[in-house]
C-alpha positions as CSV (number, residue, x, y, z in Angstrom):
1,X,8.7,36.8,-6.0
2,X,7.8,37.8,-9.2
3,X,6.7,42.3,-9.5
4,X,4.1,43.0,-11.9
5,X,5.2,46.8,-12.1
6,X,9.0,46.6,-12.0
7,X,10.1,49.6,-13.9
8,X,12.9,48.1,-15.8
9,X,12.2,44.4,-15.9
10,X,9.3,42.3,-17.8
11,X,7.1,39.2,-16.3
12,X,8.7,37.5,-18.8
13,X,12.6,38.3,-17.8
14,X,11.2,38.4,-14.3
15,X,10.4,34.8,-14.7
16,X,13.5,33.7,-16.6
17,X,15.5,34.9,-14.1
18,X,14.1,32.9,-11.2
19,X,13.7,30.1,-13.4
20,X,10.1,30.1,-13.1
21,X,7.8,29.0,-16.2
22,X,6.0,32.1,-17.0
23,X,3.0,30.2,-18.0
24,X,2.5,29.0,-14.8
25,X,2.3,32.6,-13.6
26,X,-0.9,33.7,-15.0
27,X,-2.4,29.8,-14.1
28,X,-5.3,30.7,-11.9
29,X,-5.7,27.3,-9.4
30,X,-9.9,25.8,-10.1
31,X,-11.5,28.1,-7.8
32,X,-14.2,26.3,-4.9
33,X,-15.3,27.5,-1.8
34,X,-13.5,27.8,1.2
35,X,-15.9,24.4,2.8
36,X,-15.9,22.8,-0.2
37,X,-12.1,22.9,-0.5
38,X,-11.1,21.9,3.2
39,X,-13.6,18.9,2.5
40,X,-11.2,18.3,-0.5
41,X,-8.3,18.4,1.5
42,X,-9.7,15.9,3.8
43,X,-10.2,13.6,1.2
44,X,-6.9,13.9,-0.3
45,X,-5.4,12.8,3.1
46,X,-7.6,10.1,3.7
47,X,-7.2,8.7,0.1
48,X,-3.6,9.0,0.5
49,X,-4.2,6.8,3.5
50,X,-7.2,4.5,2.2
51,X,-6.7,4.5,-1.6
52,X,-9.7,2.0,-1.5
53,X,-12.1,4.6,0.1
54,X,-15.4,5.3,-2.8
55,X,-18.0,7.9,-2.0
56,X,-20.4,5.9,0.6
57,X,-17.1,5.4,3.0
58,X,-15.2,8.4,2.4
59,X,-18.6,10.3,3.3
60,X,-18.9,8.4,6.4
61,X,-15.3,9.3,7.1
62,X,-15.9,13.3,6.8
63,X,-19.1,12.6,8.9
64,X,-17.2,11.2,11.9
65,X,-14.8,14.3,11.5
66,X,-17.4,16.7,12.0
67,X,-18.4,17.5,8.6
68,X,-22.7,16.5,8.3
69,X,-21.9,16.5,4.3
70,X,-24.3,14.9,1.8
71,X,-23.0,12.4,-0.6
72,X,-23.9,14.2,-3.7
73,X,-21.3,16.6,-2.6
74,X,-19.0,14.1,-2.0
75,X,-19.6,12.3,-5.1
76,X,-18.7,15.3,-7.4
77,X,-15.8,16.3,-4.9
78,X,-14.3,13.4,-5.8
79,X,-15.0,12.9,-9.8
80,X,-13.8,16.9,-9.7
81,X,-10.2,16.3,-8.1
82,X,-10.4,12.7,-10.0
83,X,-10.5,10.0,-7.4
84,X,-12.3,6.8,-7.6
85,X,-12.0,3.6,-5.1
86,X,-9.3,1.2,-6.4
87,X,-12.0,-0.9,-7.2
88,X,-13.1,-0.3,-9.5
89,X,-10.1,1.6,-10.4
90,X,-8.9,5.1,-9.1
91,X,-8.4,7.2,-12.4
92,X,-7.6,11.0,-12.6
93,X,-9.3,11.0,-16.0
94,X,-12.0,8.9,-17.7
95,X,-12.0,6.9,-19.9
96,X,-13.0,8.3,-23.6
97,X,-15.3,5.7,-25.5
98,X,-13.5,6.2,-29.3
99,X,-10.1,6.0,-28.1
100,X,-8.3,2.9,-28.4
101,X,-6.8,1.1,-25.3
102,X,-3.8,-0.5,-25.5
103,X,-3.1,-3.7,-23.9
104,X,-1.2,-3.8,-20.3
105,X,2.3,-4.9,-21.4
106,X,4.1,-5.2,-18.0
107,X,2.4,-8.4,-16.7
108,X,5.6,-10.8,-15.8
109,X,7.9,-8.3,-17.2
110,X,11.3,-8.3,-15.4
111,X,12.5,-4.5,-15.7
112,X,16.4,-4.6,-15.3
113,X,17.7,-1.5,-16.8
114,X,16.5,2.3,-16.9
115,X,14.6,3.5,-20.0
116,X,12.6,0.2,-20.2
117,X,9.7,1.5,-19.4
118,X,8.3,4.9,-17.9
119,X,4.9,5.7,-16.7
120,X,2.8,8.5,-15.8
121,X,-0.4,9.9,-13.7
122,X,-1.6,12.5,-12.9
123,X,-2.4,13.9,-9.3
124,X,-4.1,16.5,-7.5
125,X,-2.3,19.6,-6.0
126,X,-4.6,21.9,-3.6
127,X,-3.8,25.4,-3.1
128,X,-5.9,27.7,-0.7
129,X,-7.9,29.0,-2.7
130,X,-8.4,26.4,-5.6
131,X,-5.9,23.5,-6.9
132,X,-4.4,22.4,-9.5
133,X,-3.4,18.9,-11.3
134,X,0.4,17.6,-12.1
135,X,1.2,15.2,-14.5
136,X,4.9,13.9,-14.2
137,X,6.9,11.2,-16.4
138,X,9.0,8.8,-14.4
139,X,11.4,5.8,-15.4
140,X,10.3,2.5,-13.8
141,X,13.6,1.1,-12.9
142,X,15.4,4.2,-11.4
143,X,11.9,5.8,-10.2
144,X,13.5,8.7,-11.6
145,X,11.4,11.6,-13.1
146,X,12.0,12.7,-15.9
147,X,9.6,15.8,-16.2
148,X,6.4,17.0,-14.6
149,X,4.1,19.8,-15.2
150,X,1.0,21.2,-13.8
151,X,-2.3,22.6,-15.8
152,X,-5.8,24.3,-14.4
153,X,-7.2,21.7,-16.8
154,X,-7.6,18.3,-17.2
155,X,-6.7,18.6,-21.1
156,X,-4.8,16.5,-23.2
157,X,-2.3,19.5,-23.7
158,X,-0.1,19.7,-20.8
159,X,0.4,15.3,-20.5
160,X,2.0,16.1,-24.5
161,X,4.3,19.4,-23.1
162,X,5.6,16.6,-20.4
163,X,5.9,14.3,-23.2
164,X,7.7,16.3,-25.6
165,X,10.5,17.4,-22.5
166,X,11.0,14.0,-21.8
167,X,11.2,12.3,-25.1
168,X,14.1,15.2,-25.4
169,X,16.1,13.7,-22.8
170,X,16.1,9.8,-24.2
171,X,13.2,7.3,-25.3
172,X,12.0,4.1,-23.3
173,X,10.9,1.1,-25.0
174,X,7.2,1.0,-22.9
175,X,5.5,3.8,-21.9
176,X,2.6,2.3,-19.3
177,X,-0.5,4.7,-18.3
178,X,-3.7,4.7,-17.5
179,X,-6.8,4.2,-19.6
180,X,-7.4,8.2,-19.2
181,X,-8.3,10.3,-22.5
182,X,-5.0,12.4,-21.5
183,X,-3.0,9.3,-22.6
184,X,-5.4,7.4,-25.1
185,X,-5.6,10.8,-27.4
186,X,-4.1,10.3,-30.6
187,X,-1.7,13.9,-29.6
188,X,-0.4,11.7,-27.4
189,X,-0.4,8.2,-28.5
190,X,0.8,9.5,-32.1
191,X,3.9,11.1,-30.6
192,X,4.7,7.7,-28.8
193,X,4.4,5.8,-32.0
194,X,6.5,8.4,-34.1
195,X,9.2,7.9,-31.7
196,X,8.9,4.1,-32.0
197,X,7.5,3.6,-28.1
198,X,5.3,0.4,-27.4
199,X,2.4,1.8,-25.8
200,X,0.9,-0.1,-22.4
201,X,-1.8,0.9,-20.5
202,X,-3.2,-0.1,-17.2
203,X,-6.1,-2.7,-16.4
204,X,-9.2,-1.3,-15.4
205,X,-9.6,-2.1,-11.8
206,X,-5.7,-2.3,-10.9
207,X,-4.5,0.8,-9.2
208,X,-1.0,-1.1,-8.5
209,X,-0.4,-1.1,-12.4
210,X,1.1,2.1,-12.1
211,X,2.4,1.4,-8.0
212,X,6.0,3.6,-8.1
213,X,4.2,6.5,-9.5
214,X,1.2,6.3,-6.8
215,X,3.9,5.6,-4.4
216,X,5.6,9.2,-5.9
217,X,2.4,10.8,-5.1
218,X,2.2,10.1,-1.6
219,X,5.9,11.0,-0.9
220,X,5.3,14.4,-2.6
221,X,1.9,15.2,-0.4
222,X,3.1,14.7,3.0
223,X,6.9,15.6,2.9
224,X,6.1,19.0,0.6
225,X,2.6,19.5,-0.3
226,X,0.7,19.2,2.9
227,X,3.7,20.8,5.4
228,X,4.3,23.4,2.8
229,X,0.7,24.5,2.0
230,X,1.6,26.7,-1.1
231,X,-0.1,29.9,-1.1
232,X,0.3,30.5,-4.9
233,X,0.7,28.8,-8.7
234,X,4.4,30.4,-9.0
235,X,5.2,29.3,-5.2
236,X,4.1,26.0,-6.0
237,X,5.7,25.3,-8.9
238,X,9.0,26.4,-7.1
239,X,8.5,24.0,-4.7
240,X,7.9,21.3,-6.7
241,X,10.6,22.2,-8.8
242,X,13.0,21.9,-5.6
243,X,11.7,18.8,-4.4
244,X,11.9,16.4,-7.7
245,X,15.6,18.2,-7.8
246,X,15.7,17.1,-4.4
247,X,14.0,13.7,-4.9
248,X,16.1,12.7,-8.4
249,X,19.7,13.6,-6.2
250,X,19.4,13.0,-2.8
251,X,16.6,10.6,-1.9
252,X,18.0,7.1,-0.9
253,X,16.2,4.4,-2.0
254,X,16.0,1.1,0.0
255,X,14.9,-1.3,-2.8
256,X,17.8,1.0,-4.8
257,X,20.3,-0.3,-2.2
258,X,20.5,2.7,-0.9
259,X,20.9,4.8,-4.1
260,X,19.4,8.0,-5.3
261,X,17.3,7.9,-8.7
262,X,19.7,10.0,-10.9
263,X,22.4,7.6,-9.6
264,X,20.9,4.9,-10.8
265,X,19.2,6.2,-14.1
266,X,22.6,7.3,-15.1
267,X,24.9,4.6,-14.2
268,X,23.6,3.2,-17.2
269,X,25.4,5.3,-19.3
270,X,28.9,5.3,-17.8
271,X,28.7,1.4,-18.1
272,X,30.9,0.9,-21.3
């Protein structure tokens, strides 16, 4: 897609012109071995399956797949791509010990109208040779997202980027996350109270805090993720490009009666 030695156009233009962020084109995925990411794989799947699965059963699990793997490579497997058993409670990031955490705000909440409250996560992407994480900002009510983006790291930098785009399009009332120092940094948290956001964050031990956004996560693995296997960083944020496009303005939703997200995030503003 994108020719390093065109002879009359840049990386950069190159980019612009297939809408591609050119950031995302010198992202190198977290590089593992080839074992070492199939096992990673296979955990993905099965923890998209059994969210509930630690280290003890998902080692059992590769075991009885063929895989004579030792737990300590499981273990680190699994802190690496940022899975824990629900219980106690699957994070992405850990917790950091100065932060401050917020209390959990949406406890017998009813949420009737879109920008209310939006949450975020982030996920694990795997590429063939390495993966990547995405974080992505979605409002609770429509389960439309607002913006996503995806990082080699696990640093505080890219959740703000996400952050910053959204808070350009409108600003909820809550903002509910986990207890991960992506979220708890005072980058982040600061921006939130600057733009006058009540900041909520998940119990520890409750993975179905945050359920739509899991529930996002799942959808995107096996209709596009999985089928799709992207080969490379630019491919895959192409893809995931055309399937939020695709998920915001075409995906029905039953408990939406059968409307899309951008549907029902924006009726809000044609009601006078």
């Amino acid at each position: 897609m994108i020719e390093p030695t065109h002879a009359q156009l840049s990386i950069r233009r190159q980019c612009e012109l297939v809408g591609l962020n050119r950031a995302s084109y010198y992202y190198q995925p977290v590089s593992e071995s080839a074992l070492n990411l199939r096992l990673m794989r296979l955990i993905d799947e099965q923890y998209m399956r059994t969210p509930y699965y630690g280290w003890p059963r998902m080692s059992a699990s590769l075991r009885r797949a063929g895989y004579p793997v030792n737990h300590k490579r499981v273990q680190r497997l699994m802190r690496q791509m940022g899975l824990q058993a629900i219980y106690p409670r699957r994070r992405t990031t850990q917790r950091h010990p100065e932060h401050k955490i917020y209390p959990y705000l949406l406890r017998h909440l009813t949420i009737e109208r879109p920008d209310q409250v939006w949450c975020a996560d982030i996920t694990y992407i795997p590429l063939p040779l390495g993966f990547m994480y995405l974080v992505a900002i979605m409002d609770w009510f429509s389960r439309y997202v607002l913006t996503w983006r995806l990082s080699n790291t696990l640093d505080a930098q890219f959740c703000r980027h996400a952050l910053d785009a959204a808070l350009g399009q409108s600003v909820p009332t809550i903002f509910n996350t986990d207890q991960g120092v992506q979220f708890t940094s005072l980058s982040f948290t600061n921006t939130l109270h600057a733009a006058g956001v009540q900041i909520s964050m998940d119990g520890r031990g409750r993975v179905f805090d945050n359920i739509f956004i899991e529930r996002l996560w799942r959808s995107l693995k096996y209709e596009d993720i999985y089928p799709n296997a992207y080969a490379t960083v630019p491919a895959l944020e192409q893809g995931l490009e055309n399937y939020f496009t695709r998920y915001n303005g075409e995906r029905l939703h039953q408990a939406l009666g059968y409307q899309t997200p951008a549907e029902v995030y924006f009726a809000a503003a044609r009601v006078p």
